[in-house]
N, C-alpha and C positions, 0 to 999 in steps of 0.2 A: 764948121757951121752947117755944109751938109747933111752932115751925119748927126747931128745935133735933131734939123731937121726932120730928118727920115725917120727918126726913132720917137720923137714927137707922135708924128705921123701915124707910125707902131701903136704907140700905146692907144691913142685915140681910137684907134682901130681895132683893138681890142677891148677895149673898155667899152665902144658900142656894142660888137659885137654878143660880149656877156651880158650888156644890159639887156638886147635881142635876145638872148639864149635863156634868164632870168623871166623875161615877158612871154614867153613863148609856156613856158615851163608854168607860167602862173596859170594862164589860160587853159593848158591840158588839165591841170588839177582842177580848174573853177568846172571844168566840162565835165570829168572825171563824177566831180561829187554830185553833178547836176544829175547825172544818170543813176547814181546810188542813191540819189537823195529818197527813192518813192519806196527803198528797199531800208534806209534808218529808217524814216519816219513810221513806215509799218511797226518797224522793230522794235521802237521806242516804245510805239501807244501799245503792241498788243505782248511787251515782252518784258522792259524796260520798267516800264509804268506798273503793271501787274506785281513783278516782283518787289518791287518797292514797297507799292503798297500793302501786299500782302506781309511783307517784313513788320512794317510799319503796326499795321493790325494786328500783330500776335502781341505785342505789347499792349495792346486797348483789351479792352470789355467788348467792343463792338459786336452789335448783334440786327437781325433783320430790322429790327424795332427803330433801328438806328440809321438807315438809311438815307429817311428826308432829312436829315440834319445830323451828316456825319462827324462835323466838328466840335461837337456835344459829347460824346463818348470820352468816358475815363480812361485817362492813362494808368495801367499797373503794373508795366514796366514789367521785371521777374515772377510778380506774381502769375502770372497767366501759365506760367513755366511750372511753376509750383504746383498749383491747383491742377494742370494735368498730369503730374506724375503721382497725385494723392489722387487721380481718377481711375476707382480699380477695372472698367473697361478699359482706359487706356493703358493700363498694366500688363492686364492681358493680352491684348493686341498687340503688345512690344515683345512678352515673351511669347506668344504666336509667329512674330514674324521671327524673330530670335531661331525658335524650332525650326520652320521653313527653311533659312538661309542655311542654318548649321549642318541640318540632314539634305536637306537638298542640292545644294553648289557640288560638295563631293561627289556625291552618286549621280549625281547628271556629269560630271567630269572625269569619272572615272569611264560610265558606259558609252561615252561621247570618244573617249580616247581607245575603248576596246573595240568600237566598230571602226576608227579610222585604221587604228593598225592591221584590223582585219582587211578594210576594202585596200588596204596599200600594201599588204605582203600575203596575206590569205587567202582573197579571192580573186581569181583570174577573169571569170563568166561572168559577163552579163554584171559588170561592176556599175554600169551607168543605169542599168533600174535598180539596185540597190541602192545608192544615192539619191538619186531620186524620191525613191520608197520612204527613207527615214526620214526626207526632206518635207515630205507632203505634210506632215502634222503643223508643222511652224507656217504655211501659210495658208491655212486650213481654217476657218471662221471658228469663232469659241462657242458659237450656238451649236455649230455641227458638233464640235466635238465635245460638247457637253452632252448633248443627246445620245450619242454611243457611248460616254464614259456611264452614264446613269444607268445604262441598258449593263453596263459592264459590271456596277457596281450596286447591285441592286442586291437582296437579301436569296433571289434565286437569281441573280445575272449568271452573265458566262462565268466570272475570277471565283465566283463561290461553287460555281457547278463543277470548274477546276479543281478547285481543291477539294470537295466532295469526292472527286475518284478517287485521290490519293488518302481519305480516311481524315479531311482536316474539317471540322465544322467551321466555315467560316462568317464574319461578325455581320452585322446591320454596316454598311463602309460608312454610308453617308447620315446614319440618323446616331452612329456611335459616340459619343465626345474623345474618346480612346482612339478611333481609328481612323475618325474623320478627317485628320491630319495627316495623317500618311497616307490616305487616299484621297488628297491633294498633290503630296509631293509627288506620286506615284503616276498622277496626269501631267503634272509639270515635269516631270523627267522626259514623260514620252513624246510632250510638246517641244521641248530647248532641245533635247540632244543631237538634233538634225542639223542647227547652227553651228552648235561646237564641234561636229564631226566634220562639215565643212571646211571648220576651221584650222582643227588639229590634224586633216590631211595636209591641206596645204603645205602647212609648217613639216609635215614626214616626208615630203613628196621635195623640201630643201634640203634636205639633212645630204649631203654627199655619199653617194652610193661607196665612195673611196675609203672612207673613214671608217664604216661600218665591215667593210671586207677587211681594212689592216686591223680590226679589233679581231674579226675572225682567225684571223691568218697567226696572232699572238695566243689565240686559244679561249678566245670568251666563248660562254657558251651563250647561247640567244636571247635568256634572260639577263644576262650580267650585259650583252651589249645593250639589249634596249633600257636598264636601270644608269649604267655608267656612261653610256654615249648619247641615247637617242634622248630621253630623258632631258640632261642637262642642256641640250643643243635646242630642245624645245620647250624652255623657261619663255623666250620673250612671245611666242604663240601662246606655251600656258597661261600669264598674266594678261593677255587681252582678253580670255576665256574667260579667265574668271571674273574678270573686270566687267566686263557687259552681261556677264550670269549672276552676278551680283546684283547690280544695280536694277537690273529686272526682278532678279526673285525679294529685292527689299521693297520693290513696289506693289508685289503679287494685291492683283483686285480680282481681274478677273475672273479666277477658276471659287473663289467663296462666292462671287457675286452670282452667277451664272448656277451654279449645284446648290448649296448650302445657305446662303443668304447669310454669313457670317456664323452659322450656328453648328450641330445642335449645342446651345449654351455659350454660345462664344468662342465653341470650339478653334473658330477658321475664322477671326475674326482679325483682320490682319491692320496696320498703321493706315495702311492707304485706304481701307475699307472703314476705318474708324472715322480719318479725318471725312473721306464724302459723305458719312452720316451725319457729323456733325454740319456742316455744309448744309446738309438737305436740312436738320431743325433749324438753323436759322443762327448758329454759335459761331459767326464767323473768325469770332478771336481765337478762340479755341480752335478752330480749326486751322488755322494760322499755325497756330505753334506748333500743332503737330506735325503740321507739313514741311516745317522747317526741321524741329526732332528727327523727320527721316533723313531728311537734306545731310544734316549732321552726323547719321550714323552711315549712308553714301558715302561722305566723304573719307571717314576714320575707317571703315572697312578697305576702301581704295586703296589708300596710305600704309592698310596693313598689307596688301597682297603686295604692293609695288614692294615691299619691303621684302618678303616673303620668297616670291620668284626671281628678284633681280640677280645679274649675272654675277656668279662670284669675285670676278674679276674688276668687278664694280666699287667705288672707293665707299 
């Protein structure tokens, strides 16, 4: 009967206790949200709510016209979809950025990996102002450095005075339709490749010094170690590289917006620079769906690199 008692006793005594430990617990959480609460509520109305409706809007008509009385606007569902891919601006502005990403992500990744390998086995002196050096364009204002790209790429700038020594006449960069795009990519290389070199030291500077000497020691020569060793050891640094060089260069506004104005002829007229056009006429639907269009081609690009760089060892 004691014992009967005592463990009575027991349960009671734990059965408060987890109702205390359950009470306890609700109240850190009630506290918990009360202090995150000022950080949803932002999130929702200035992040939440935008995307939505912005979602929402590329299926409508909606246009500035349409403001005072948004609930009035046609729904067209795909067609909104439709009608900008029969829009030969927005045609162009797709294969504009198409050109951009395809020429560009390589060759900012290829020059981005030749200066890490350089400041990590190359150079001994004076390695932190040169980091530094290739660093400075990426956080360099785009006014600045539009003003010296113009002076750079002007029909007697310095790149044509260049290549006037060596016997090359070179074009009009920015009034060309031909060259205007490459004297874009050629700004955006020498803006990004400071992040990526950043980057792709980091990842040499892990790679085990040990690994790299037992491939010596077997008789590789420096190219066969950096293709078969360094290389594949620097797949999961390669795919963040590409990953955030992507999705920047499929945004590219800035450097049409700042030089070019989109042109000459829509040369440099890019998705992002299309939809804020639209935007400014007053096309909100339309510009809706483009914005999502890029949203879409982000994501299916991502999808392919993760596929691309992933470890082979990976299922």
């Amino acid at each position: 009967m004691a014992l009967t008692r005592v463990a009575g006793a027991g349960a009671l005594s734990r059965s408060g206790g987890d109702s205390t430990t359950r009470a306890r617990r609700r109240r850190m959480t009630v506290v918990a949200y009360l202090f995150a609460l000022p950080f949803i509520l932002s999130f929702a109305v200035f992040m939440v709510f935008p995307l939505v409706s912005s979602f929402l809007m590329s299926f409508t008509d909606f246009r500035n016209s349409d403001i005072e009385s948004p609930l009035a606007v046609a729904f067209v569902a795909m067609d909104q979809y439709l009608r900008l891919f029969e829009n030969q601006q927005f045609v162009r502005s797709l294969l504009n950025t198409v050109y951009f990403v395809a020429v560009g992500i390589p060759l900012t990744m290829v020059a981005a990996l030749a200066l890490a390998v350089a400041l990590n086995n190359g150079i001994t002196r004076f390695r932190t102002a040169f980091r530094v050096g290739f660093y400075a364009p990426v956080i360099t204002s785009i006014v600045a450095v539009a003003v010296v790209w113009r002076f750079i790429l002007q029909p007697d700038g310095l790149l044509n005075t260049a290549l006037d020594a060596v016997g090359i006449q070179g074009p009009d960069w920015l009034n060309d339709p031909l060259w205007s795009m490459p004297a874009m990519i050629l700004m955006a290389i020498w803006r990004n490749m400071g992040t990526l070199m950043i980057i792709f030291l980091a990842g040499l500077q892990n790679i085990p010094a040990s690994v790299l000497e037992a491939a010596a020691v077997d008789g590789a020569t420096a190219w066969q170690r950096f293709v078969r060793v360094t290389l594949p050891m620097l797949r999961p640094t390669l795919l963040l590289g590409a990953v955030l060089l992507s999705v920047g260069y499929l945004q590219f506004f800035e450097e049409p917006f700042v030089m070019t104005k989109g042109g000459p002829l829509d040369s440099t007229l890019s998705i992002s620079y299309f939809t804020y056009n639209q935007f400014g006429f007053g096309n909100y639907g339309t510009a809706s769906a483009a914005s999502y269009v890029l949203f879409i081609a982000i994501a299916l690009l991502s999808i392919v690199q993760f596929r691309a760089f992933r470890s082979k060892e990976a299922p």
